[in-house]
BAMINU-585300 format. One record per residue: residue in one letter; residue number from 1; x, y, z of N, C-alpha, C in turn. Coordinates in steps of 0.1 Angstrom, whole numbers. Atoms other than C-alpha are relative to their C-alpha. Layout:
<atom><type>A</type><seq>NUM</seq><n_u>X</n_u><n_v>Y</n_v><n_w>Z</n_w><ca_u>X</ca_u><ca_v>Y</ca_v><ca_w>Z</ca_w><c_u>X</c_u><c_v>Y</c_v><c_w>Z</c_w></atom>
...
This chain:
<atom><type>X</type><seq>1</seq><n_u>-4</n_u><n_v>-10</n_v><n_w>9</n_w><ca_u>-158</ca_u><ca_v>-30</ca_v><ca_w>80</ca_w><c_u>-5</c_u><c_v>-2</c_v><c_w>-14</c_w></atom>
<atom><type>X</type><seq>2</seq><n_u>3</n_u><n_v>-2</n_v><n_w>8</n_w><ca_u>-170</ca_u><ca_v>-22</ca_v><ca_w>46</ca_w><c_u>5</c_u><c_v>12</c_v><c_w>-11</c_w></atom>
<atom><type>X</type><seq>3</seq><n_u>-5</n_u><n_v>-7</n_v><n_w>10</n_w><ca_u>-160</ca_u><ca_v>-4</ca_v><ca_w>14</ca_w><c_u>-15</c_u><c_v>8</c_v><c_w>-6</c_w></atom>
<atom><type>X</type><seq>4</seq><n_u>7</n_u><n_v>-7</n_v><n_w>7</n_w><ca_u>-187</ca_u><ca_v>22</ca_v><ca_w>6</ca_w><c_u>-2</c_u><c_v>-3</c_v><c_w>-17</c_w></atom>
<atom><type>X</type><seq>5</seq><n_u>2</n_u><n_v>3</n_v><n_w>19</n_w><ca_u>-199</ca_u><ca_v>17</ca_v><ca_w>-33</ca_w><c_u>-14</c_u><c_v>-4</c_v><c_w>-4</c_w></atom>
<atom><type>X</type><seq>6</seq><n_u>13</n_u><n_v>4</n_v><n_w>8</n_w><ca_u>-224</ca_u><ca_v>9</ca_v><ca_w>-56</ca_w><c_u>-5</c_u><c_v>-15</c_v><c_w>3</c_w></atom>
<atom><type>X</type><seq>7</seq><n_u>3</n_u><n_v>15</n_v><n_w>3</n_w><ca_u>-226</ca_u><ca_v>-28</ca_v><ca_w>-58</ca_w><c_u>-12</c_u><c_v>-1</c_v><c_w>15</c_w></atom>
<atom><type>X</type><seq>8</seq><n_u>11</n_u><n_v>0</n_v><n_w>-6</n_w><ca_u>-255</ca_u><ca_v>-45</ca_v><ca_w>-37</ca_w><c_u>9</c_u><c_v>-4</c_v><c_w>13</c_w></atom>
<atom><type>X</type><seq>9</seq><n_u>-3</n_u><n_v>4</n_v><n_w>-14</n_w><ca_u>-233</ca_u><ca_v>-61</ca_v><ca_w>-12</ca_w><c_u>9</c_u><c_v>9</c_v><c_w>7</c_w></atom>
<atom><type>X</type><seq>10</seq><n_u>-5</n_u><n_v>-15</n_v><n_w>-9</n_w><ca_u>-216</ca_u><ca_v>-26</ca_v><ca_w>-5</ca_w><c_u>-7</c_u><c_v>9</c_v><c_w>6</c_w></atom>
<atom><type>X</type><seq>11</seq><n_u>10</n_u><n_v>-9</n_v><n_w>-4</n_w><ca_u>-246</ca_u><ca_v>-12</ca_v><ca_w>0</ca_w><c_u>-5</c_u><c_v>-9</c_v><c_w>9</c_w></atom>
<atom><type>X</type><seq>12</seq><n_u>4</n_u><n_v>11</n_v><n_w>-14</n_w><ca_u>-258</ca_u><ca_v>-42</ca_v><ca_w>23</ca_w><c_u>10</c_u><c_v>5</c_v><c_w>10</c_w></atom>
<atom><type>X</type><seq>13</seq><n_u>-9</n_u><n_v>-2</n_v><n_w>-11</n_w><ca_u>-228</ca_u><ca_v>-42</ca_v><ca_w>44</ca_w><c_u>-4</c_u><c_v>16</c_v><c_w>8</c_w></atom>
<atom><type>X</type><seq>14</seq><n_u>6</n_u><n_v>-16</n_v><n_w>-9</n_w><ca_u>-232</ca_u><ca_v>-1</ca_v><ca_w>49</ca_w><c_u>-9</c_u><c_v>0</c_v><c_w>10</c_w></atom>
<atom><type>X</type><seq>15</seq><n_u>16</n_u><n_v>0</n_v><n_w>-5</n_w><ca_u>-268</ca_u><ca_v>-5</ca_v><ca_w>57</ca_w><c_u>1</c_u><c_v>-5</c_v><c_w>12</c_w></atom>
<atom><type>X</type><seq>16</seq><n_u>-2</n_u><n_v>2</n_v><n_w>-9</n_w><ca_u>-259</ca_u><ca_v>-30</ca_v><ca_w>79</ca_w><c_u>9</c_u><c_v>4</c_v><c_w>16</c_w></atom>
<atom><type>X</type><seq>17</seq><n_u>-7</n_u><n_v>-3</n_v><n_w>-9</n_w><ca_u>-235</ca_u><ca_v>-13</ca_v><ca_w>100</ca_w><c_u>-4</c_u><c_v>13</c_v><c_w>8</c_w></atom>
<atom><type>X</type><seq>18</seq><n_u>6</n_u><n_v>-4</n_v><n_w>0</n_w><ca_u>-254</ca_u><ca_v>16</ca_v><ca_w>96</ca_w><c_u>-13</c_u><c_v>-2</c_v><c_w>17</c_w></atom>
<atom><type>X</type><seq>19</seq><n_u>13</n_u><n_v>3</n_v><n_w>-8</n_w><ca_u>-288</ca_u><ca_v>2</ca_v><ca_w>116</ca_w><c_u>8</c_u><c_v>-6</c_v><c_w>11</c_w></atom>
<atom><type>X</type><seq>20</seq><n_u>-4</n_u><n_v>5</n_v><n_w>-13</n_w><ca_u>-261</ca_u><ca_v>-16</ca_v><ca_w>145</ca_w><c_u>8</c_u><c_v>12</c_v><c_w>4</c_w></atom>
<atom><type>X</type><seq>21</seq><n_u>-9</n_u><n_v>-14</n_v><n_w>-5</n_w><ca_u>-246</ca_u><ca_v>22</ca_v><ca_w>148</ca_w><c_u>16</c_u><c_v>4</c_v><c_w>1</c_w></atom>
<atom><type>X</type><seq>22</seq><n_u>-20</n_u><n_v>3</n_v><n_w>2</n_w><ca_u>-210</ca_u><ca_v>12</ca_v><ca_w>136</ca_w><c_u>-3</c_u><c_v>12</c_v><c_w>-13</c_w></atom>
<atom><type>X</type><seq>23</seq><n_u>0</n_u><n_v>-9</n_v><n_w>7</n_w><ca_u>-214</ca_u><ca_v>40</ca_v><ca_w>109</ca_w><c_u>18</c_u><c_v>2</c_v><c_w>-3</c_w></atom>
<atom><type>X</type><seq>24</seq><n_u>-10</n_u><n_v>-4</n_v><n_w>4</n_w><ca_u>-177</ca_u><ca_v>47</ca_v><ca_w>111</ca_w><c_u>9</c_u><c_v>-13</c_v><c_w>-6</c_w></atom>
<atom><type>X</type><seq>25</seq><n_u>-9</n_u><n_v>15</n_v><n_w>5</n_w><ca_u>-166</ca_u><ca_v>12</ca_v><ca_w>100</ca_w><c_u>-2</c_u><c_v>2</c_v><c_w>-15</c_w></atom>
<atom><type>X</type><seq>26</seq><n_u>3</n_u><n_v>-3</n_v><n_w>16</n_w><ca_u>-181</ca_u><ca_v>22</ca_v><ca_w>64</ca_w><c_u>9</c_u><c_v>10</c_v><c_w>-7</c_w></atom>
<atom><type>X</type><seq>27</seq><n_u>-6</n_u><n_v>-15</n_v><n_w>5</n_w><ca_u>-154</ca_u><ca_v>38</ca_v><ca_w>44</ca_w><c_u>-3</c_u><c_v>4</c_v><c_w>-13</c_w></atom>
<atom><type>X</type><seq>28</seq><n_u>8</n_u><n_v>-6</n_v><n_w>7</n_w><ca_u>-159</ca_u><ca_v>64</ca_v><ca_w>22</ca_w><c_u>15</c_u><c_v>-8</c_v><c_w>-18</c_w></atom>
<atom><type>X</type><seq>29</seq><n_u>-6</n_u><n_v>8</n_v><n_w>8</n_w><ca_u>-126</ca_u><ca_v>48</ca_v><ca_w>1</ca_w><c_u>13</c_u><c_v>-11</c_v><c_w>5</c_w></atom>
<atom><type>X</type><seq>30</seq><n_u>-12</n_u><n_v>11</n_v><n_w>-3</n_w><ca_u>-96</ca_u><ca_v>22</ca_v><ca_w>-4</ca_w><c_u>12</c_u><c_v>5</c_v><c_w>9</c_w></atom>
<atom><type>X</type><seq>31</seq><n_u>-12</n_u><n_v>-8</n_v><n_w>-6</n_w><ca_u>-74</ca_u><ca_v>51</ca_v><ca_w>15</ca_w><c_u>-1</c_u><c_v>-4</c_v><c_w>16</c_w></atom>
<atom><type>X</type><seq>32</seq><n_u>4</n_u><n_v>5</n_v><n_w>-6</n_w><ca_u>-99</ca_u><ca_v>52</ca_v><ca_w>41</ca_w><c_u>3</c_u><c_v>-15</c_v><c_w>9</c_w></atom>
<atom><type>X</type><seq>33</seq><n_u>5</n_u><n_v>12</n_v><n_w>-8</n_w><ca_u>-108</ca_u><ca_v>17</ca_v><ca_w>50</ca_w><c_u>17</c_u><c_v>-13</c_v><c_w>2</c_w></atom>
<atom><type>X</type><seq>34</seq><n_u>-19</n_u><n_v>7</n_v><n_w>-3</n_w><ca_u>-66</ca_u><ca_v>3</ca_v><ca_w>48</ca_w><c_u>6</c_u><c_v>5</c_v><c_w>12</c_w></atom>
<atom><type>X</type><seq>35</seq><n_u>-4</n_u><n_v>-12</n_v><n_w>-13</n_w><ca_u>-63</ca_u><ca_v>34</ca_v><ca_w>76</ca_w><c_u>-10</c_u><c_v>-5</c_v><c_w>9</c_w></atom>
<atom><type>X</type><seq>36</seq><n_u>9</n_u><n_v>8</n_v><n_w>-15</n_w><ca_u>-90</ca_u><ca_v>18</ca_v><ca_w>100</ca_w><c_u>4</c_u><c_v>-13</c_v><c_w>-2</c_w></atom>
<atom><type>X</type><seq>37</seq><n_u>-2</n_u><n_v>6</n_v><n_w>-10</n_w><ca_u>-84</ca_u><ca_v>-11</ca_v><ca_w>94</ca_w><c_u>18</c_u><c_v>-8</c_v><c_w>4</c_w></atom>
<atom><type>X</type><seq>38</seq><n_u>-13</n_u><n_v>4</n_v><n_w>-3</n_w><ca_u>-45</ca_u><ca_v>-11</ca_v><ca_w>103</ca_w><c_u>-4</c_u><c_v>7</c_v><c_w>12</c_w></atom>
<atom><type>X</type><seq>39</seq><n_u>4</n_u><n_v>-7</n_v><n_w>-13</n_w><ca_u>-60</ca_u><ca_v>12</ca_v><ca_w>135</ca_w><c_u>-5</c_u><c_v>-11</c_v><c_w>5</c_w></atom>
<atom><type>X</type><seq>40</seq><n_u>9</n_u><n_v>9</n_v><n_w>-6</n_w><ca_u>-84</ca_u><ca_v>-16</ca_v><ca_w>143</ca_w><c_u>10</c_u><c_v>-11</c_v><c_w>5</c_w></atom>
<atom><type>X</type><seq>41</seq><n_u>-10</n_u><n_v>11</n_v><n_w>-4</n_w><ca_u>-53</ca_u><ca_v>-40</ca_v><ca_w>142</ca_w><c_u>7</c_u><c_v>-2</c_v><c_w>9</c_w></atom>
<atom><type>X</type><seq>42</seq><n_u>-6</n_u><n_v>-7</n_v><n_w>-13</n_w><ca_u>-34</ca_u><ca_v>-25</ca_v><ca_w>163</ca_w><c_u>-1</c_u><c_v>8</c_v><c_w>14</c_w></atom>
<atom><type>X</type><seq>43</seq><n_u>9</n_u><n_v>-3</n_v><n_w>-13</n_w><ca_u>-56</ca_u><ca_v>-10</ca_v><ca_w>188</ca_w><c_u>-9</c_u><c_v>-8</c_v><c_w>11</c_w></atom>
<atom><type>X</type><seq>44</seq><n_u>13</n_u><n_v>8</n_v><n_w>-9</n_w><ca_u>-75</ca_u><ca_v>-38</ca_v><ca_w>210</ca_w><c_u>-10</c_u><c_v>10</c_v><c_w>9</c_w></atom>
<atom><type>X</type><seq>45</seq><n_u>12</n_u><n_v>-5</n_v><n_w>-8</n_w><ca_u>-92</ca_u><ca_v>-13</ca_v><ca_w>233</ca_w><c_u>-12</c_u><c_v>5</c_v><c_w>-9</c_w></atom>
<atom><type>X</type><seq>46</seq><n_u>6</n_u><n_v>1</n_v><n_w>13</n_w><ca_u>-106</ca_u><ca_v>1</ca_v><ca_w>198</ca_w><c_u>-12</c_u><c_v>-11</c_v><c_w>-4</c_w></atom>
<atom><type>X</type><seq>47</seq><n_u>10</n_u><n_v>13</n_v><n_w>7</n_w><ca_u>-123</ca_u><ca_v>-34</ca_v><ca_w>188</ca_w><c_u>-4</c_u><c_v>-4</c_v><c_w>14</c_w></atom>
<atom><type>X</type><seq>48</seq><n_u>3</n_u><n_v>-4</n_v><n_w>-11</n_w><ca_u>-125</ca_u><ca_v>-35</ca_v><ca_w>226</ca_w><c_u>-21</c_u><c_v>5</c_v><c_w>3</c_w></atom>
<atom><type>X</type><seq>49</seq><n_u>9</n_u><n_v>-9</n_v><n_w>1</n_w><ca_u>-152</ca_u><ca_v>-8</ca_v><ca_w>224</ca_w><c_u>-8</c_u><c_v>-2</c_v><c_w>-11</c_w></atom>
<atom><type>X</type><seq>50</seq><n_u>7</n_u><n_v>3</n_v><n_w>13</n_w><ca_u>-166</ca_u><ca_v>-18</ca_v><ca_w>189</ca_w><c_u>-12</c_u><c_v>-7</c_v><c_w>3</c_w></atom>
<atom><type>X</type><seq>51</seq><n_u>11</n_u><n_v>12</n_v><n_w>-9</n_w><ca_u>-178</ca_u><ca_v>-47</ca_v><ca_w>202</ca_w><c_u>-7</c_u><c_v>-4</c_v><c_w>13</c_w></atom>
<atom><type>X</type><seq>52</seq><n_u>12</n_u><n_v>-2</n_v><n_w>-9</n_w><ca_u>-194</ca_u><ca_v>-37</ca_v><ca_w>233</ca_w><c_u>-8</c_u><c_v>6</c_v><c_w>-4</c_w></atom>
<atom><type>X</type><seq>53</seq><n_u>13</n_u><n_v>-11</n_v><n_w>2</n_w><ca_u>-210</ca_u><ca_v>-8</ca_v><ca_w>215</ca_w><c_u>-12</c_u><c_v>-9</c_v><c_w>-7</c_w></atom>
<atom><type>X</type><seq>54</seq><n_u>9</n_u><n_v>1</n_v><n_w>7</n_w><ca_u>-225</ca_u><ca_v>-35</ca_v><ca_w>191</ca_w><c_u>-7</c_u><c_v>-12</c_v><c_w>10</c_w></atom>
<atom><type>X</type><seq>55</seq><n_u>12</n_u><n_v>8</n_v><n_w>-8</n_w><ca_u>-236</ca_u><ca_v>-61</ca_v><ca_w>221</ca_w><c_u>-6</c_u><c_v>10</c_v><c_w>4</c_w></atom>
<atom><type>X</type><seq>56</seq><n_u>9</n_u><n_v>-10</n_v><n_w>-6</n_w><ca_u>-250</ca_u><ca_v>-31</ca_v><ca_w>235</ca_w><c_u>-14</c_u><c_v>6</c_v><c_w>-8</c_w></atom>
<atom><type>X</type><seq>57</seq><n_u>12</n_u><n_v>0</n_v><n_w>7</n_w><ca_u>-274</ca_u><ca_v>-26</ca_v><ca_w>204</ca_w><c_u>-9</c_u><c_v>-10</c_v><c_w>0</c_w></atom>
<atom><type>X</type><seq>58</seq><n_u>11</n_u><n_v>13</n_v><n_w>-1</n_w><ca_u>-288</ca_u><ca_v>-61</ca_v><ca_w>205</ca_w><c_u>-12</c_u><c_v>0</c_v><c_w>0</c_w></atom>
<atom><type>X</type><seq>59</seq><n_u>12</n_u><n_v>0</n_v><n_w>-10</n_w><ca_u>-312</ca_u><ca_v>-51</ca_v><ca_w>227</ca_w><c_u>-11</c_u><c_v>11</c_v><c_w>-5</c_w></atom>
<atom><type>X</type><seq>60</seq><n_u>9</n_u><n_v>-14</n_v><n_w>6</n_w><ca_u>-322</ca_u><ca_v>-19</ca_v><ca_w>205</ca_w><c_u>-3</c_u><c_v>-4</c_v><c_w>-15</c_w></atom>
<atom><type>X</type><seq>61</seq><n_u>-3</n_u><n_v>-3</n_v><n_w>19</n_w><ca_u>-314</ca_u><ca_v>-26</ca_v><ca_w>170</ca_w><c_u>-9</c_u><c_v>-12</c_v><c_w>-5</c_w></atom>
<atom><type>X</type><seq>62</seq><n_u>9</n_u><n_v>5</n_v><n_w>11</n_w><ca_u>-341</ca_u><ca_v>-36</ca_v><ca_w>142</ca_w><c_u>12</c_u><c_v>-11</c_v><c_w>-4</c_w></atom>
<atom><type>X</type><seq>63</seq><n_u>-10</n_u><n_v>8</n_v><n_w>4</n_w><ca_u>-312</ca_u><ca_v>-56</ca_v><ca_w>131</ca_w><c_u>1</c_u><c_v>-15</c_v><c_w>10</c_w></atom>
<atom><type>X</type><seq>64</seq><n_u>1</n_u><n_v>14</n_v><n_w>-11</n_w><ca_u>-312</ca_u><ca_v>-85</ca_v><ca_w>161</ca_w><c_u>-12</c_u><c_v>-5</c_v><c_w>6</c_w></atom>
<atom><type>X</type><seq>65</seq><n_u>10</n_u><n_v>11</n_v><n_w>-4</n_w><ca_u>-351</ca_u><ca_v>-91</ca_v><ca_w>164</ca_w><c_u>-6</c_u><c_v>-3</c_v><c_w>-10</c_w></atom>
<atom><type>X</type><seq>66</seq><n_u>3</n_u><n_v>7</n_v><n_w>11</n_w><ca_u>-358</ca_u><ca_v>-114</ca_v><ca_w>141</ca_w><c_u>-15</c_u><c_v>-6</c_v><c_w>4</c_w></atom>
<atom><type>X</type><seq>67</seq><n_u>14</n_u><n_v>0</n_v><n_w>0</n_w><ca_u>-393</ca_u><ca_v>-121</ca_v><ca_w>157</ca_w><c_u>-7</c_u><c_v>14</c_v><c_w>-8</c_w></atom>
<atom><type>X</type><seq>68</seq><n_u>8</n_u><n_v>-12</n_v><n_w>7</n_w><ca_u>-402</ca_u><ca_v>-86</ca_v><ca_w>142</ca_w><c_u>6</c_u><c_v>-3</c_v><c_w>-15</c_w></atom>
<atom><type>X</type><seq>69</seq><n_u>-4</n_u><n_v>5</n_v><n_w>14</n_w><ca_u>-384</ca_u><ca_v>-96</ca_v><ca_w>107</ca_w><c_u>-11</c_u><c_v>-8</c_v><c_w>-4</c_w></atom>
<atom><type>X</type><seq>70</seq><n_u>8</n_u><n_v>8</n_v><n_w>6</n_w><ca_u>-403</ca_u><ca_v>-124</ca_v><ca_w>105</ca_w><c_u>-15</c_u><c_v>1</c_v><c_w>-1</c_w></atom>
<atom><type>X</type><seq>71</seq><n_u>16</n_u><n_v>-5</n_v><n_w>-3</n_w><ca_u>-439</ca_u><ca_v>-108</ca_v><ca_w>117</ca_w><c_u>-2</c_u><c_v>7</c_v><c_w>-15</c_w></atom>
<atom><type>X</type><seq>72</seq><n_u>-3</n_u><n_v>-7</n_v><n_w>7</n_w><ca_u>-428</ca_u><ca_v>-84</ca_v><ca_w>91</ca_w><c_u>-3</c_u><c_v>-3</c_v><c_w>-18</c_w></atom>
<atom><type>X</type><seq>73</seq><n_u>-3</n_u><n_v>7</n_v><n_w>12</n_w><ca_u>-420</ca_u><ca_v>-106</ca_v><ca_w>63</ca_w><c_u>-16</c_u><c_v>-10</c_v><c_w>-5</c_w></atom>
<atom><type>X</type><seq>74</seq><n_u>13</n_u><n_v>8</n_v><n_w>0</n_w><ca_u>-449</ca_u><ca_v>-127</ca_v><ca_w>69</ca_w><c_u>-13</c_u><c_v>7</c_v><c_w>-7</c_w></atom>
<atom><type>X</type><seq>75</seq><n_u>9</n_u><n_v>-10</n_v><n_w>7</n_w><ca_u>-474</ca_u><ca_v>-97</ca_v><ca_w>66</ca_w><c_u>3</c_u><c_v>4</c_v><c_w>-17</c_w></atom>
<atom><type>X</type><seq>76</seq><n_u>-1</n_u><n_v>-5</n_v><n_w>15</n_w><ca_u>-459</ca_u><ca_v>-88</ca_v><ca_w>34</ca_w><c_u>-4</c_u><c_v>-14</c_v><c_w>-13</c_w></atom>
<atom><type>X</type><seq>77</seq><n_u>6</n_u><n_v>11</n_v><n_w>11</n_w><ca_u>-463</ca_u><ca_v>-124</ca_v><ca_w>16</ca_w><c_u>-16</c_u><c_v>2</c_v><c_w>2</c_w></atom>
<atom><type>X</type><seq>78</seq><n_u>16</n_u><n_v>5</n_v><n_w>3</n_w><ca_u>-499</ca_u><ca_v>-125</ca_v><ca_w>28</ca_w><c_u>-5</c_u><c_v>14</c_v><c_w>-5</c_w></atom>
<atom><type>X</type><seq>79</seq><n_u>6</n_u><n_v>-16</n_v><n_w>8</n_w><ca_u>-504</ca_u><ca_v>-84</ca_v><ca_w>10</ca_w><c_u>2</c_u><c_v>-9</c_v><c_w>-16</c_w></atom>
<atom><type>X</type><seq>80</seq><n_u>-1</n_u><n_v>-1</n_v><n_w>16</n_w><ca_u>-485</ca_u><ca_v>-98</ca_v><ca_w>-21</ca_w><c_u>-11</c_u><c_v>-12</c_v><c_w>-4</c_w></atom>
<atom><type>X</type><seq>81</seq><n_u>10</n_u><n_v>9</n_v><n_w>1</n_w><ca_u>-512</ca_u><ca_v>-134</ca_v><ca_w>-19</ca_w><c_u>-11</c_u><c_v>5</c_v><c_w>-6</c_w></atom>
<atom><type>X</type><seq>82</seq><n_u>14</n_u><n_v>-6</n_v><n_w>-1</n_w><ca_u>-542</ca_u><ca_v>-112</ca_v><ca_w>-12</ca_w><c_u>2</c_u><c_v>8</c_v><c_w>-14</c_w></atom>
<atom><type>X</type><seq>83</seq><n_u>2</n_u><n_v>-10</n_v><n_w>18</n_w><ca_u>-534</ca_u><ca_v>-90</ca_v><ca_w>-48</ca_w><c_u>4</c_u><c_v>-12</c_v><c_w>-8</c_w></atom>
<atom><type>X</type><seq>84</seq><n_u>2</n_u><n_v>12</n_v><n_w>11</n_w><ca_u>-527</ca_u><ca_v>-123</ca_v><ca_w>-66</ca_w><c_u>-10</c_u><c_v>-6</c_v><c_w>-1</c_w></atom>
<atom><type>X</type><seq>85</seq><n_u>9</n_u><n_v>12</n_v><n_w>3</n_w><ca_u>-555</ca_u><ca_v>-139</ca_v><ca_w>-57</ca_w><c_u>-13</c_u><c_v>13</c_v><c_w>-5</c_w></atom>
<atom><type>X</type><seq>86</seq><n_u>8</n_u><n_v>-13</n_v><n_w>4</n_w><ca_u>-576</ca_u><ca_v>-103</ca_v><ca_w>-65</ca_w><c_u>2</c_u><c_v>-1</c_v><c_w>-18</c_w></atom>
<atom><type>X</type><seq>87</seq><n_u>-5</n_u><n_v>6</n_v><n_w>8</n_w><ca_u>-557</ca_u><ca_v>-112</ca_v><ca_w>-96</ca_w><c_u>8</c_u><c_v>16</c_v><c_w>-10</c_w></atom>
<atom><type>X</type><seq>88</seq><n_u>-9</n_u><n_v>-16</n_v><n_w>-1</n_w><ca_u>-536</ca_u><ca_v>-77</ca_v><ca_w>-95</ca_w><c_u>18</c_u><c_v>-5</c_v><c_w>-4</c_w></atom>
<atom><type>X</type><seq>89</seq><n_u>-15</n_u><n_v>-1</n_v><n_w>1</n_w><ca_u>-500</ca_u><ca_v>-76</ca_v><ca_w>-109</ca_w><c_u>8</c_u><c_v>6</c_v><c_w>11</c_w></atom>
<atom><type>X</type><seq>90</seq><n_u>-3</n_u><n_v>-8</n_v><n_w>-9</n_w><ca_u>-476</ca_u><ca_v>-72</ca_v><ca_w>-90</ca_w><c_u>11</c_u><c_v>11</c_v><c_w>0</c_w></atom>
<atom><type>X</type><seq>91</seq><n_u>-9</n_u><n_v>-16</n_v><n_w>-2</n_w><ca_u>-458</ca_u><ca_v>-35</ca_v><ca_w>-77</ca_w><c_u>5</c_u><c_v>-5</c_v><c_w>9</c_w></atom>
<atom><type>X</type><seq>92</seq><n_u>-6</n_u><n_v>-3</n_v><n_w>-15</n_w><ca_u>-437</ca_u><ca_v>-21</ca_v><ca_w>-51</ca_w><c_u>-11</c_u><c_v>-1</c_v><c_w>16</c_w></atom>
<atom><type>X</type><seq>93</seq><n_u>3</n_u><n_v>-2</n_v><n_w>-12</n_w><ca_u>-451</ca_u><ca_v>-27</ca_v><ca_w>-17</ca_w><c_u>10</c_u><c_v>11</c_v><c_w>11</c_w></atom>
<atom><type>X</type><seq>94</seq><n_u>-6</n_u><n_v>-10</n_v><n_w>-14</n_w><ca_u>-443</ca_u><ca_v>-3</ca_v><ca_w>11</ca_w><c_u>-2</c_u><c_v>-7</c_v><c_w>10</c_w></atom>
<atom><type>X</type><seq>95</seq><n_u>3</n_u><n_v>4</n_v><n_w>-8</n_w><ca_u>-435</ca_u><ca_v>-14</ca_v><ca_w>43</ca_w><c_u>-12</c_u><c_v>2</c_v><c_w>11</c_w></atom>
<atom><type>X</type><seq>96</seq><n_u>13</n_u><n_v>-4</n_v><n_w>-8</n_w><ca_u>-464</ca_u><ca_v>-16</ca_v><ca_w>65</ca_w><c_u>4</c_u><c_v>13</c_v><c_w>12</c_w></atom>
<atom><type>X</type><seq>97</seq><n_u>-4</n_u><n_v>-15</n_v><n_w>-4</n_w><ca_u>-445</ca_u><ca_v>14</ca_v><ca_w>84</ca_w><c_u>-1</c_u><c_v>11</c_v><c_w>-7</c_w></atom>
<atom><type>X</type><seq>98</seq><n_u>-3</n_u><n_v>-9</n_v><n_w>9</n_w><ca_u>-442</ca_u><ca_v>34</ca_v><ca_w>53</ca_w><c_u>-14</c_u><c_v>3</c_v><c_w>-7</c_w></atom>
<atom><type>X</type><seq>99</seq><n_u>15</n_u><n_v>2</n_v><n_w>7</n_w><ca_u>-479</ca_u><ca_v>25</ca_v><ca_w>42</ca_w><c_u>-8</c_u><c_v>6</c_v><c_w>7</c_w></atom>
């Protein structure tokens, strides 16, 4: 569960729950997310269900293959290399999906 907001680790958390298809764990405030999670507490079939839906992503979600992260991440140091050694300042890169 997460508290919707500005800050970076409110916006991580989202993201993250987000991309593993928990969307509804993200609340929108403090009314919200004290109301899930006293539901969540008291419901086991609830968290039951949570947590099969999110073993069940595993196997889908950009979020648990970390061979593709790292393919990912790798490509991007050797873009930002190749413009340093060009001797280019550096910008925003786009992901090689977005590029």
């Amino acid at each position: 569960m997460t508290l919707k907001g500005r800050t970076f680790a409110q916006r991580v958390a989202a993201s993250v729950l987000h991309t593993a298809g928990l969307d509804e764990l993200a609340c929108a405030d403090v009314a919200s997310y004290r109301a899930l999670a006293l539901e969540l507490a008291t419901d086991p079939a609830r968290r039951a269900a949570l947590r099969d839906r999110l073993v069940a992503q595993r196997a889908a979600s950009p979020l648990f293959d970390g061979v593709a992260f790292a393919r990912d991440i790798e490509a991007l140091f050797e873009r930002m290399w190749a413009r340093a050694v060009e001797g280019k300042a550096p910008e925003h890169l786009p992901a090689l999906a977005d590029a």
